[in-house]
C-alpha positions, -999 to +999 in steps of 0.1 A: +553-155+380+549-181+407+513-180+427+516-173+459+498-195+484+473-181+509+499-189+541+526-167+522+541-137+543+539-105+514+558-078+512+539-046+505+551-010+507+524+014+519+524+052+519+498+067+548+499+100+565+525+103+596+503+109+621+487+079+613+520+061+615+519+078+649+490+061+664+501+026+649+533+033+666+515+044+698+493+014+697+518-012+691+541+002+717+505-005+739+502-042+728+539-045+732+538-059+696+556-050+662+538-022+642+538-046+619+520-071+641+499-040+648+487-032+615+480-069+606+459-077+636+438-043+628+435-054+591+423-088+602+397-071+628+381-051+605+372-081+581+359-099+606+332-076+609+327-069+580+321-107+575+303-110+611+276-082+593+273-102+562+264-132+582+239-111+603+225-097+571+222-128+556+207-144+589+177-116+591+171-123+555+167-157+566+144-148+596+122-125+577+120-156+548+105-177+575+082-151+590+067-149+554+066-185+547+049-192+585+025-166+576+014-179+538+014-215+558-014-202+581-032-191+548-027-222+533-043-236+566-072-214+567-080-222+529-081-260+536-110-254+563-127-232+538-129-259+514-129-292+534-164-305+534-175-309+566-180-349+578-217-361+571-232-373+604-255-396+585-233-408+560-226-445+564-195-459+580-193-487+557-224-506+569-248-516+539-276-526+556 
């Protein structure tokens, strides 16, 4: 069997309850589109959220990533003053006299 490519047009028999073929009906008739047309658009809608929450799932991971990083920076920072020795007023500044 051939592969079909992702701009094909399928054919695909479904079986749902008729009072759900009611409200497609309904709400095509509202569009002024095809229930076809209807059903589609709906499909398509509901996977864009589900990919708009992966991306704002993904995003807060993200966010909280860099919270945690910011914060063990700052320790980092405050461990380098701990151990920095602190500059020698009377050391010499190259001057061997």
């Amino acid at each position: 069997m051939a592969r079909r490519k992702p701009a094909d047009t399928v054919h695909l028999r479904l079986r749902f309850p008729e009072k759900l073929r009611r409200r497609i009906e309904a709400a095509a008739d509202k569009n002024q589109q095809s229930m076809n047309a209807e059903i589609v658009e709906r499909l398509e809608q509901s996977f864009q959220k589900d990919d708009q929450a992966s991306v704002t799932a993904t995003l807060l991971k993200i966010d909280t990533r860099i919270g945690e990083l910011m914060r063990e920076v700052e320790d980092l920072r405050t461990i380098g003053e701990w151990i920095r020795p602190e500059p020698n007023p009377t050391s010499s500044t190259g001057d061997k006299s």
